[in-house]
N, C-alpha and C positions, 0 to 999 in steps of 0.2 A: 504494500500500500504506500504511496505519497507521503504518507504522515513519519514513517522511516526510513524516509531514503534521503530526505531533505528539508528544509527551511528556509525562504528566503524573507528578510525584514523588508518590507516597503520602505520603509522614513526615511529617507533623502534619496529615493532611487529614483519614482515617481510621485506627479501631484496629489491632493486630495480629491475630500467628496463634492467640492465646489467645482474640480475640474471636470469629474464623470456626469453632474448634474448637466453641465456646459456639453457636454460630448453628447448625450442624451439629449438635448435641444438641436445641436446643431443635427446630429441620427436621425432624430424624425421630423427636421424643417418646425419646429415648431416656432408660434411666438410665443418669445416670453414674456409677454404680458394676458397670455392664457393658455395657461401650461397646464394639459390636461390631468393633476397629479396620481387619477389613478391607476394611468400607463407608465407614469413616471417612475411611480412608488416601486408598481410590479417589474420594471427594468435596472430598476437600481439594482432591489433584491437581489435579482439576479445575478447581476456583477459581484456584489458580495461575497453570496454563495460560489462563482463561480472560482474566485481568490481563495474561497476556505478549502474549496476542494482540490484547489494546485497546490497545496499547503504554505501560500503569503501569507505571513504575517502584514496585518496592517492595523494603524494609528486606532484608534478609539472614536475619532472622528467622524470616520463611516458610521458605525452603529448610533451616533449621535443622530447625523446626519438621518438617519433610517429610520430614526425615531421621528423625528421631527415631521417629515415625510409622511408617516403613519396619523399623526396626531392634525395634519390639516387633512388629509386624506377625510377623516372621521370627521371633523366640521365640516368639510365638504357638503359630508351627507343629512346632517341636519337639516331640519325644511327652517326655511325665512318667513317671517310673516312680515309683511308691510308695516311699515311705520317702527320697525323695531330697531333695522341695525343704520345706519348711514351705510351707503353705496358705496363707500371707500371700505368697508369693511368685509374686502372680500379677504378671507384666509389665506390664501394664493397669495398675499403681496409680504409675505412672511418667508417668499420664496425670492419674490421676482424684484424686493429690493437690494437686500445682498448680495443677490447674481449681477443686476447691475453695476452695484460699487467695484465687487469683484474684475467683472470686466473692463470696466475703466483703470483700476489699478492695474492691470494685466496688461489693457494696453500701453498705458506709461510705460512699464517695463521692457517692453516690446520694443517702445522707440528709443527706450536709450541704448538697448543691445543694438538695435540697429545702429546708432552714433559708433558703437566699439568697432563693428563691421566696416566702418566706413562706406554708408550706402549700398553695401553687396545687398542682394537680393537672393544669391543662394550660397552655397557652403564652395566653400574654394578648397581646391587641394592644398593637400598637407605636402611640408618638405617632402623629398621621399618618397611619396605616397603616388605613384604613377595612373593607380588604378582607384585613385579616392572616386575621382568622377571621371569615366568613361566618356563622357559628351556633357562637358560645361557650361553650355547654351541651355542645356535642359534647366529645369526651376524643381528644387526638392525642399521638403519639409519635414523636420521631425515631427516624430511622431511619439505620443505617449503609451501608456498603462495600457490604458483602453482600447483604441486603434490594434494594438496588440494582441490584446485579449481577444477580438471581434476577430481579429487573424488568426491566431489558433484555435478559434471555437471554429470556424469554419473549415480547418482542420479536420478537428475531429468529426463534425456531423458528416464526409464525408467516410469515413470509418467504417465500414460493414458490422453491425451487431455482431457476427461472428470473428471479427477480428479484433473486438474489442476486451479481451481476456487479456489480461494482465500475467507475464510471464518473471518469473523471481530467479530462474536458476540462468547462471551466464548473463546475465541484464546488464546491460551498460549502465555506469554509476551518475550523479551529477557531475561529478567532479571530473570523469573518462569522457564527457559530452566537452566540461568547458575546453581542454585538451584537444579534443579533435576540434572542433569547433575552432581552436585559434591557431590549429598546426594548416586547416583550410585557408584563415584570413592570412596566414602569413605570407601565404604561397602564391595565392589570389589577391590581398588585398582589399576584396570587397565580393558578397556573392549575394543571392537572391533569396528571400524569405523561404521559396518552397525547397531549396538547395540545403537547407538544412535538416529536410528529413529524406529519408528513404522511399524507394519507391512504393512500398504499402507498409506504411507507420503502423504502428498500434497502441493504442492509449497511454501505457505506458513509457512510450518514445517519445509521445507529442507533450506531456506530464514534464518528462527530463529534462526534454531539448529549452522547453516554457519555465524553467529553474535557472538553467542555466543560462538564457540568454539575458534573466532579471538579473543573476549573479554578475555577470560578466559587464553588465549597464553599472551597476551599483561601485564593480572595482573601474569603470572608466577604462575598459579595456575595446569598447564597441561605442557606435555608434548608428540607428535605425533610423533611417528615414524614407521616405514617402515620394516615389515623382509624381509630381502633377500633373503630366500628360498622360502619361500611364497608369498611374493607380498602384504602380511595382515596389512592393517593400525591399527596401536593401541595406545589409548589415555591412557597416565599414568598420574595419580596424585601425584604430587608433594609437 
């Protein structure tokens, strides 16, 4: 099982639960100024649950967050009667003002990393680094937790139920993954999200591989990001 083979701490690897709420609005185009919270709530969950079951450790934050979630959720469904609450007292804005300030703070931070960049608009190669970017002109993004996450769940939902047994004897370790994994980047430089697993994974692979690439983020040995034209995740080493 997961819960023996590994542990990885979230806190300072990836953002919090202001970011998934964010990732979550932007996932399903919504606005945030009526943010449906009972699809919210049940996709949060999800993400949660789906961190407990790779065995992340994360911040206290989340289940805050979850709570909170849970408790407009349930005002939600109280009936209003006229004349009782003022119109501004929708439960919702106990969501959608902290997201705001959030994002405003995020983008300030945004433009001063921009100022450090000197107006680049994507990641420029590293000394060295031949194969940091194949085609420079392209435009890339990192990407976080989430984005991640949404990549290896889709992973596994293509997994055939019968390939999804879990094998203990000969198993490759976290620790045998981050090792291949940077004996690949060393040689390559940089390779493609699906380049990381085998040609028919099995739960336990995509578990490992999902340890290890949080590990490997966390020691600043990697870095993920996203092309915009394409859609293509790629892990660079660093």
């Amino acid at each position: 099982m997961p819960e023996k083979l590994y542990q990885v701490q979230l806190e300072d690897v990836f953002e919090g639960p202001m970011d998934l709420l964010v990732h979550l609005i932007k996932k399903n185009e919504l606005d945030i100024y009526d943010i449906p919270v009972a699809l919210i709530t049940e996709q949060y969950l999800q993400y949660v649950e789906w961190m407990k079951a790779m065995n992340v450790e994360f911040a206290g934050d989340f289940i805050v967050m979850a709570s909170t979630l849970a408790q407009i959720k349930s005002r939600m469904l109280l009936p209003v009667h006229e004349g009782d609450e003022e119109e501004e007292d929708d439960p919702r804005l106990e969501l959608t003002r902290p997201l705001l300030e959030y994002l405003q703070m995020k983008s300030v931070a945004d433009q001063l990393v921009e100022r450090n960049l000197l107006g680049e608009k994507t990641f420029i190669r590293n000394p060295g680094r031949d194969e940091f970017l194949k085609h420079p002109d392209d435009e890339f993004i990192k990407i976080g937790l989430f984005e991640l996450i949404d990549a290896f769940q889709k992973i596994l939902d293509r997994i055939p139920d019968d390939h999804r047994v879990e094998m203990t004897t000969d198993a490759i370790s976290v620790k045998d993954k981050i090792s291949q994994i940077a004996d690949i980047l060393e040689a390559k430089g940089s390779i493609t999200f699906l380049e990381l697993f085998s040609d028919n994974p099995d739960r336990r692979e995509v578990i490992i591989t999902f340890l290890a690439i949080l590990e490997m983020v966390k020691l600043t040995l990697i870095r993920i990001v996203q092309n915009l034209n394409t859609g293509i995740i790629r892990v660079f080493y660093l």
